[in-house]
N, C-alpha and C positions, 0 to 999 in steps of 0.2 A: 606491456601497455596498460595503464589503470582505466579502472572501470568508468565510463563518462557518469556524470553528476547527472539524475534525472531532473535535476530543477532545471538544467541545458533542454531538456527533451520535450519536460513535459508542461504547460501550463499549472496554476498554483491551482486554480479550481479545479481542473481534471487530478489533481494530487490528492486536493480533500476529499472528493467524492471515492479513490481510490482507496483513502484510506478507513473512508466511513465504512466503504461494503466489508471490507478487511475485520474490522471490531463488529459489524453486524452480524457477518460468519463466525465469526468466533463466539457470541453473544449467541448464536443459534446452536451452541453445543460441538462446534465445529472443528476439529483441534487445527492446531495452529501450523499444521503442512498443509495438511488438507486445504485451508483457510488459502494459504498462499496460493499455492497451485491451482484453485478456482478464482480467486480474483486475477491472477496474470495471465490465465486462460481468458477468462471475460474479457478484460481490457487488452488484450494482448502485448503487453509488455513481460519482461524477466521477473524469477523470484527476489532477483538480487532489487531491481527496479522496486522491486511490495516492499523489500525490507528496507529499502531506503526513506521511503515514503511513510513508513510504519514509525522509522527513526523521527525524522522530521516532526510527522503528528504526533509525538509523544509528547515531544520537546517541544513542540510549541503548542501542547495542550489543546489541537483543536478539540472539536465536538464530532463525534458524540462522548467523550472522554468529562 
């Protein structure tokens, strides 16, 4: 069975803010497991769910990028 699309799950503003605390962690020195594994704890969503959102905000250049 593949993995559901988080943009099915989750709204686009709760994606940005997910993504923002993501580059904020990481921006605090945070390495980038670590980084995942605290923002999908917070928000309780999967790391697979961070990376997807992490994909997405690349690609679409949100902010704080």
């Amino acid at each position: 069975m593949a993995s559901s699309n988080v943009n099915d799950l989750l709204p686009e503003a709760l994606r940005k803010e997910i993504f923002h605390a993501l580059v904020d962690a990481q921006d605090q020195k945070m390495s980038v497991s670590q980084s995942l594994r605290w923002v999908a704890e917070r928000y309780g969503v999967s790391e697979e769910q961070i990376r997807q959102i992490e994909s997405e905000g690349i690609d679409a250049e949100w902010p704080p990028l």
